[in-house]
N, C-alpha and C positions, 0 to 999 in steps of 0.2 A: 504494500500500500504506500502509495506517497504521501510527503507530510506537506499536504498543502491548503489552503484553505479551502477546497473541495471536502478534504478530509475531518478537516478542524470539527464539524457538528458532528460525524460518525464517532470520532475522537471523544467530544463530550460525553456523550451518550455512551459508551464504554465505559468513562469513568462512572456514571453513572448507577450505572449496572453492575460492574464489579469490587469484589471484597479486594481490595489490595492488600500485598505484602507490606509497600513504602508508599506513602504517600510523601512527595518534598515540593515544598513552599519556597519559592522564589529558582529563577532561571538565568541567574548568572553562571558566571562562571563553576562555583560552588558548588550550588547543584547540577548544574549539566554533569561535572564530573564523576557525582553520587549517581544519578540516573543512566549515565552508561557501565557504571562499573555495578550496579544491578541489575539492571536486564541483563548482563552478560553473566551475569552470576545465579540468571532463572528467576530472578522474584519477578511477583509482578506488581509492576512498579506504576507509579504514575506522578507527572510533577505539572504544579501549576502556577503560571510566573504573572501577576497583573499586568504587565505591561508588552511591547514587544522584546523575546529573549536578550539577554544584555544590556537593554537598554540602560539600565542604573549605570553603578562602578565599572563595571565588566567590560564594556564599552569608550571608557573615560582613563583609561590608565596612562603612563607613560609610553605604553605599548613597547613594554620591554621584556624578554625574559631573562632572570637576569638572579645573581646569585649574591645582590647587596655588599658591596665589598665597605660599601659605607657602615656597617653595621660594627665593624673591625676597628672605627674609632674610638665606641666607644665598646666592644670588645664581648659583644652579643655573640662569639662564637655557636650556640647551637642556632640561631636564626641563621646563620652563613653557613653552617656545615648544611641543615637541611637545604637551604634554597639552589646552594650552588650545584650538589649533585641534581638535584630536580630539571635543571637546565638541560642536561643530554637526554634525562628520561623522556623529558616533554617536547624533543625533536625528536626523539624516536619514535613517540608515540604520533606526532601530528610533524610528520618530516616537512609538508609542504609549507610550513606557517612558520616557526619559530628558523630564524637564519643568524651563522656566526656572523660577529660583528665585530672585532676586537675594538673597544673602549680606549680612547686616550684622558689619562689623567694629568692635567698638569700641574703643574708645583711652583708655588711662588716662596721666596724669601718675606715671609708675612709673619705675622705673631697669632694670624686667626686661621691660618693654615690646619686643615686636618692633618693633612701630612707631608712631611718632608721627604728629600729625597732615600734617605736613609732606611725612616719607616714606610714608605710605600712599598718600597722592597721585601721588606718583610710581612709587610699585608698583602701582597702579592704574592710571593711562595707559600704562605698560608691560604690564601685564596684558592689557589692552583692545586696543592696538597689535596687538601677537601676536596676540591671538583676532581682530582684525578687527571688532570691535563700537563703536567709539571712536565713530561717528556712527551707532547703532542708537537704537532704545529704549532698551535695555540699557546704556548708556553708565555709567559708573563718575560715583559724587558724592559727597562729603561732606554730612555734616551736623554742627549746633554740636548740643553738650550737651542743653538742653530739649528738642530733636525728637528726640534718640534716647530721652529720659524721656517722652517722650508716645508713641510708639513702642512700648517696651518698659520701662514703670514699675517693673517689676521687678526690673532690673538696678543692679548697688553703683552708687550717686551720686558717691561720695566718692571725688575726682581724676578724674572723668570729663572728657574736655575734647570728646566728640564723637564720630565712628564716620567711617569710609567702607562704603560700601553699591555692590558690584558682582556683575555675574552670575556664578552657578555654578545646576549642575540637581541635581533631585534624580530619585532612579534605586531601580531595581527590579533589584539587581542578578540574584536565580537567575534570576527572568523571562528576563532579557536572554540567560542562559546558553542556558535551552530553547527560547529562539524561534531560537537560531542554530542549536542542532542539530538541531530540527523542522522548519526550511528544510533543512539540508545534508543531512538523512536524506531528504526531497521530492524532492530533486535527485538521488538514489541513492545517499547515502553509508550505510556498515552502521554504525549507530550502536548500541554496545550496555554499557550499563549494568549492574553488579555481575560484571563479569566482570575478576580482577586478573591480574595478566601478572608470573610466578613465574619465566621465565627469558628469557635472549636467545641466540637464536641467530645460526650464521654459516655462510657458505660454506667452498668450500676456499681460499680466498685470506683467509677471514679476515674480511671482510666482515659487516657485522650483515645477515641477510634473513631476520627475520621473530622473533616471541620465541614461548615456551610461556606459554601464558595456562589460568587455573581458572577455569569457570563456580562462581561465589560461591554460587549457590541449588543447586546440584544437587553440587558437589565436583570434577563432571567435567575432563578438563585434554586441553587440544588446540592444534594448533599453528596459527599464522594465518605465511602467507607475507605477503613486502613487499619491494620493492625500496629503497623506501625507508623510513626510520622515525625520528620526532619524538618527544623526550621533551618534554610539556607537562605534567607532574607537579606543578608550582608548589611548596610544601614541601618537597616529597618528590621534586624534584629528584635530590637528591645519591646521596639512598637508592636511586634508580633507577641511576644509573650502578654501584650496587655490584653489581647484577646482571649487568654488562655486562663480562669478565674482560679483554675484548680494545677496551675505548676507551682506557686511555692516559693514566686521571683527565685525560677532555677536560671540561672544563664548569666552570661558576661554582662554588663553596663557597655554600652556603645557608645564612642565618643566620636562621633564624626568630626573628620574634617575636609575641605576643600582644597582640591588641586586643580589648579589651573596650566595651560599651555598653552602657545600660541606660533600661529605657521606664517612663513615667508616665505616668498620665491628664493629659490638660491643664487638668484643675481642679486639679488640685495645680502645674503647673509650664503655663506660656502664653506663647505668643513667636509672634509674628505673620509672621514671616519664619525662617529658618533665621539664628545665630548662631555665628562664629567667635570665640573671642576666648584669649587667653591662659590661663593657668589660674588665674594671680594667686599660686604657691605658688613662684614666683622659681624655678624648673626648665627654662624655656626650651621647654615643652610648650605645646599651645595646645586646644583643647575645641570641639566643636560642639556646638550643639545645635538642633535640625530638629525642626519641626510636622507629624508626618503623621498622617492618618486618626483625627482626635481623640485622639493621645496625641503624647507629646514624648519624643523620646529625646537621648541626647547620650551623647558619649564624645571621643577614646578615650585608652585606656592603651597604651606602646607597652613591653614588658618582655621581655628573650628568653626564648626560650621550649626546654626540653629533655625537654617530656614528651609525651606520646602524643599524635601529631599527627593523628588521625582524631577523638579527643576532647579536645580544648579546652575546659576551664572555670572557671569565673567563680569567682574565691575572693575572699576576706575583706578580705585588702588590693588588692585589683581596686576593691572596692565602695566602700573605707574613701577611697583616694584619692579615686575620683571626687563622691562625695558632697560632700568636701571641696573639691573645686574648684565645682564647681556652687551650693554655699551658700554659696559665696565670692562667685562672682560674682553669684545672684541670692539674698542675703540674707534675704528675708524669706519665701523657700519652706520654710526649716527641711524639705529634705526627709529624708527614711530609711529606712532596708532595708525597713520595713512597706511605704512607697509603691511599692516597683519590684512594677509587675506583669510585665512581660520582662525577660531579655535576653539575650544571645549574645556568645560568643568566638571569636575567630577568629585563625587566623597566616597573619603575612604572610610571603611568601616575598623577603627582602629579600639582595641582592648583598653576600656578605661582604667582596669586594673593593675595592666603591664608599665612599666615606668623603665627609662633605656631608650636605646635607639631608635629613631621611626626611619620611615621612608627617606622622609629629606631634612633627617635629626640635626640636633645640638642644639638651639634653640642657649638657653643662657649658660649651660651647660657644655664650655668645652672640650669636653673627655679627655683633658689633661690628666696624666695618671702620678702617682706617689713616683719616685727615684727607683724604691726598694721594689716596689712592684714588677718600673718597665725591667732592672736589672735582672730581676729574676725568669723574667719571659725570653729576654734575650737568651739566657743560659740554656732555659728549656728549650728553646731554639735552636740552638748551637749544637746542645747535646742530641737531639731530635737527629740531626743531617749529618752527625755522625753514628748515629745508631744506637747509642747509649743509651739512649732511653723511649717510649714509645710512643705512639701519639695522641694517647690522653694525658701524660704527662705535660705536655704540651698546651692540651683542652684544660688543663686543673688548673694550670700558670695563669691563664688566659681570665680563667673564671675566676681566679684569687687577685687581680687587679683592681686595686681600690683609687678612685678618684678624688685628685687632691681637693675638687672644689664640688659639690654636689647642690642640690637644690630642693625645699619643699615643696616649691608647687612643680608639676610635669607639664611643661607647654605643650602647645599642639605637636611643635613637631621633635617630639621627645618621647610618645606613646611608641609602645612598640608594635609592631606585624605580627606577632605570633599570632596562634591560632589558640581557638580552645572550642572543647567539644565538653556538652555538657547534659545532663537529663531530669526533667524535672520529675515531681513526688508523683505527678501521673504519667510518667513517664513519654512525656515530649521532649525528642530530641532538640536541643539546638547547634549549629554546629557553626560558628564564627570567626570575626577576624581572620588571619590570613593573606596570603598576597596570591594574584595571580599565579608567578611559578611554580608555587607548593599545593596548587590546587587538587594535581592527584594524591596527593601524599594524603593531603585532609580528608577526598575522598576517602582513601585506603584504609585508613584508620576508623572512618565513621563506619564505614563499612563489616570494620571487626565488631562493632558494639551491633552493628544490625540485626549480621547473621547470628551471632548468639542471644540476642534476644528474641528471636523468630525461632531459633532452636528450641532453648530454655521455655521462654513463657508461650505459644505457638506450636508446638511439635512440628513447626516449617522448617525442612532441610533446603537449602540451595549451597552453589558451586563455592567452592575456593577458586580464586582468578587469579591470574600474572598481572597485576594492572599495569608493571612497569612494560607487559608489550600490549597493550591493548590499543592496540591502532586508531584513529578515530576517522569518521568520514572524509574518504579525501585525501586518507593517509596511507590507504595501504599498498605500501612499497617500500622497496630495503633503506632505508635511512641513511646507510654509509653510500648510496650511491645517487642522491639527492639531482645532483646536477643533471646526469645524463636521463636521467626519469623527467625531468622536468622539460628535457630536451626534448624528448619521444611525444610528449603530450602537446607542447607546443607545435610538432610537426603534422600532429593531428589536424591540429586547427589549420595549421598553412593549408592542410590539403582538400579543405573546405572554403577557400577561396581567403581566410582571413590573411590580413597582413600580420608580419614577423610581431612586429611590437605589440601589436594586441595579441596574437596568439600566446605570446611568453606570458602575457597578462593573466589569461584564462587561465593557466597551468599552473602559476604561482599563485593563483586564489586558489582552483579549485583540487589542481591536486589530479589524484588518478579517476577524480570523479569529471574531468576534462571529457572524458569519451562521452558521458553520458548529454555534457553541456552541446557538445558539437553534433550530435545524433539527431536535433533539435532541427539542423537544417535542413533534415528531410523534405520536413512541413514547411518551413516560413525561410521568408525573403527579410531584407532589412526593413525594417520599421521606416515612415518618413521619418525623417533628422536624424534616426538615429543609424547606426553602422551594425555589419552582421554581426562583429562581436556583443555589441550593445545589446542584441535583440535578444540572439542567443543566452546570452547571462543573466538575462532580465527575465525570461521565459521558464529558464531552467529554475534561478531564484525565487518566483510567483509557484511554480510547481509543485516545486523538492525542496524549500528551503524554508513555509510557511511564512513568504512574505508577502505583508496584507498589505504597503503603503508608501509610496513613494520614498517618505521617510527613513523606512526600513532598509530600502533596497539601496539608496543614493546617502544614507548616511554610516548603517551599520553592515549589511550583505558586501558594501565597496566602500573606496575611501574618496567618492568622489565631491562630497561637502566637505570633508576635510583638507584633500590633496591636491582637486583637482576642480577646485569649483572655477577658473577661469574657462576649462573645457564646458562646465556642467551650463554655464550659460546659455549658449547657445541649443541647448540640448533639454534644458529644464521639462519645458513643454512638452515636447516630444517624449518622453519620460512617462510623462502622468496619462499625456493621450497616448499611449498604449495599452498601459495599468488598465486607464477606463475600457479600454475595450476587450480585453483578457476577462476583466474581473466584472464585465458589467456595468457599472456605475449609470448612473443617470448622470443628466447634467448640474445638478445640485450639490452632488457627491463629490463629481467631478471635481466641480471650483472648489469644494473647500477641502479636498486634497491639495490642489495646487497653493491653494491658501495656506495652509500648513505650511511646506513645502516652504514656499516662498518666507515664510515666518522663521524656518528653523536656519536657512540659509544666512539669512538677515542679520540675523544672532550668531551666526558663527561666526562672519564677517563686522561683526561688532560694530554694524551700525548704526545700534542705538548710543555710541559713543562717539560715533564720528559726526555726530551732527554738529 
């Protein structure tokens, strides 16, 4: 069966009807990853997300995957050991989406320096260590000064003493969302989108088995049974347990905050590799900035956040700061608010409990450590690369690091990423916090409490899984052999009349599900305005990919409101009148799709600031 909105009401109507194993509440990243790694595991499953999938955090990220080497300042070693092996797992598992990247760090003579040249070396073989890549290509190295100015001419001169340069990937993150539930919905799970879950219910003992859910498009409101049930909500965690009268406030405290980013053309701003570096504005925050698809974006801001957590947006001191940092460090871009042609906000669902490094930490805190401390790391260190001692010795050094300066209150960007999996007194899961790249991991683990509670209280047997090869939509093909895979699929498309540069396009989204996208041209010719790659993607996406809206397709299915909105202009229209005529629409429908559309564009483009 396709998962399309043809499907969606047969969809409902399953859930409906059936006694589920798992039911899981929200369709990010988080759950997508729970909902393929149970259907594969035979339960049966079913998850329902109010909005379109990703749409929240899961969509708004840095679109990084990426094993936190920041995290090493202030010396979060289990946040970095998990993240950074998760890095290869989650190319292996989804090869066509996550791509090596190697990261330049550069290093200024500063006193708000995270790190110097000295220590970046060492958080870099530590890095590397962990990830396992220490004898790869990918190996971790410094560079002096002049090669990082022949490199990137662009960046401030002045105290520069040089860079380290190691791997991190860069990632597509909604892609990644919808290839996990376009596999786990293949495998049988009922995957159903825009539908919100307005209450929880229980048995007579009190128990959660199953909540009251509203179809979002139609008002309707029906009940789905479960035996068991996952809250994967990410923001809106907390919010979700206040539905739940009988958990017991089981679960993490949510401390959202807001991340902001913003895109240029790369004739205005060019960086030949993806850039880490501080922000230079003595705050203990640090900045990226990433080359994709001929524009450059960088961020972020990490600020808490207390207002409407379904719309996140970019305001004035969002924009003020980041500009700031960015003409900082690359001085002679003079960029400003004229130049940003994207960008996007996002909240992160960060552990109010956790106190330590966040995403883009330090905040007043900066993880300067005691004498006695660094000395004794270094040793463990030393002794480490001679063999003398092992690598938790190393891991205990690390964890026995005491900071000379600390602080009572924990700023926003001082929360940490970890995750926490938790169950309330009627036993509702919730499963929070976390980052994109440990996304399986989180699965994996919530997954151990599922199946033994389906065992235990359920007499439900289902599978033990390998989740670290569980391929997802799109992915299945050898992973060490990425390029030439990617080559064959693109030649598919050539031999369907598409041009080189879009066919690579198709292949790099869609992956080995490429054949099924170009199969498409049996039937259909190009769209007006739009091109056969266009139509075919748009076709396949409307199908197989449950996308219900322009929005979906031009914002989160591609990165064309992001990346490429100078193309999407002349093509907007053309866009929508397709949509209308695939999916129906009247003319009513019509305009206030384009309306939408035209709204969310507006807003990326930050024209409500450029007036």
């Amino acid at each position: 069966m396709k998962f399309s909105y043809k499907t969606r009401k047969e969809t409902i109507e399953q859930l409906k009807d059936t006694q589920l194993d798992l039911l899981i509440i929200g369709g990010g990243i988080t759950g997508a990853g729970v909902a393929l790694q149970a259907a594969k595991a035979g339960a049966k499953v079913g998850l329902l997300e109010m909005q379109d999938f990703a749409e929240g955090t899961s969509s708004r990220s840095t679109k990084l995957v990426h094993g936190g080497i920041r995290y090493l300042k202030t010396f979060d070693v289990g946040v970095v050991s998990d993240t950074v092996k998760e890095r290869a797992v989650v190319q292996g598992i989804a090869p066509h989406i996550p791509k090596p990247f190697p990261m330049l760090l550069p290093i200024y003579d500063s006193p708000d320096q995270t790190f110097d040249m000295f220590s970046v070396k060492i958080a870099m073989d530590l890095y590397d260590r962990l990830a396992g890549v220490e004898a790869s290509q990918y190996a971790n190295y410094t560079i002096d000064r002049d090669e990082v100015l022949q490199r990137e001419p662009g960046l401030k001169s002045d105290k520069l003493l040089g860079a380290g340069v190691y791997l991190d990937y860069v990632n597509n993150d909604a892609r990644l969302v919808i290839e996990n539930i376009k596999e786990a919905a293949e495998l049988g799970g009922l995957m159903a989108s825009r539908v919100k879950v307005v209450g929880v219910s229980h048995n007579a003992d009190g128990k959660v088995d199953g909540v009251t859910a509203q179809d979002v498009l139609t008002g309707e409101e029906f009940k789905v049974n479960a035996k068991v049930l996952i809250n994967t909500t990410g923001p809106w965690s907390s919010k979700f347990l206040g539905l739940d009268d009988k958990n017991g406030n089981s679960g993490q405290t949510i401390r959202p905050t807001k991340g902001v980013h913003l895109v240029v053309d790369e004739s205005v701003l060019s960086v030949p590799q993806p850039t880490y570096s501080d922000s230079g504005a003595g705050d203990g925050r640090m900045i990226f900035v990433v080359p994709r698809e001929g524009k450059t974006y960088f961020g972020t801001t990490d600020t808490d956040f207390t207002g409407d957590y379904t719309h996140p947006t970019v305001e004035q001191a969002d924009v003020d700061y980041l500009l700031k940092a960015i003409n900082n460090r690359f001085p002679e871009a003079n960029i400003t608010l004229d130049d940003i042609e994207a960008s996007w906000a996002g909240i992160r669902p960060l552990l109010d409990s956790n106190a330590g490094s966040d995403y883009n930490g330090g905040g007043a805190n900066t993880g300067k450590v005691s004498d006695d401390s660094f000395n004794n790391l270094i040793s463990a260190v030393d002794k480490f690369n001679k063999g003398e001692v092992q690598r938790g010795d190393v891991e205990r050094a690390i964890s026995a690091l005491k900071t000379a300066s600390g602080e009572k209150e924990v700023s926003a960007s001082q929360v940490s990423r970890g995750s926490s999996l938790d169950v309330g007194e009627d036993g509702l899961i919730t499963l929070s916090g976390g980052k994109i790249t440990d996304y399986r991991k989180m699965a994996a683990g919530a997954m151990e409490l599922i199946t033994k509670t389906l065992s235990e209280e359920f007499g439900v047997e289902i599978r033990e899984i390998d989740s670290k090869k569980l391929q997802v939509s799109g992915g299945h093909f050898d992973p060490t052999n990425v390029e030439k895979t990617i080559e064959f699929y693109a030649k598919l498309a050539v031999g369907k009349g598409i041009p080189q540069e879009e066919a690579e396009d198709l292949a790099n989204r869609f992956g080995s599900n490429t054949g099924r996208v170009v199969s498409y041209a049996a039937d259909l010719e190009a769209a007006p305005g739009l091109s056969l790659a266009d139509t075919l993607s748009l076709h396949y996406s409307i199908a197989e990919e449950m996308t219900m809206t322009p929005v979906d397709y031009l914002l989160r299915r591609t990165n064309y409101v992001l990346f490429h909105e100078d193309k999407l202009a002349g093509k907007q229209d053309a866009f929508v009148d397709e949509m209308a005529r695939v999916l129906g629409w009247t003319e009513e429908e019509k305009a206030a799709q384009a309306a939408k559309l035209a709204e969310v564009v507006a807003e990326a483009r930050l024209d409500h600031l450029k007036k």
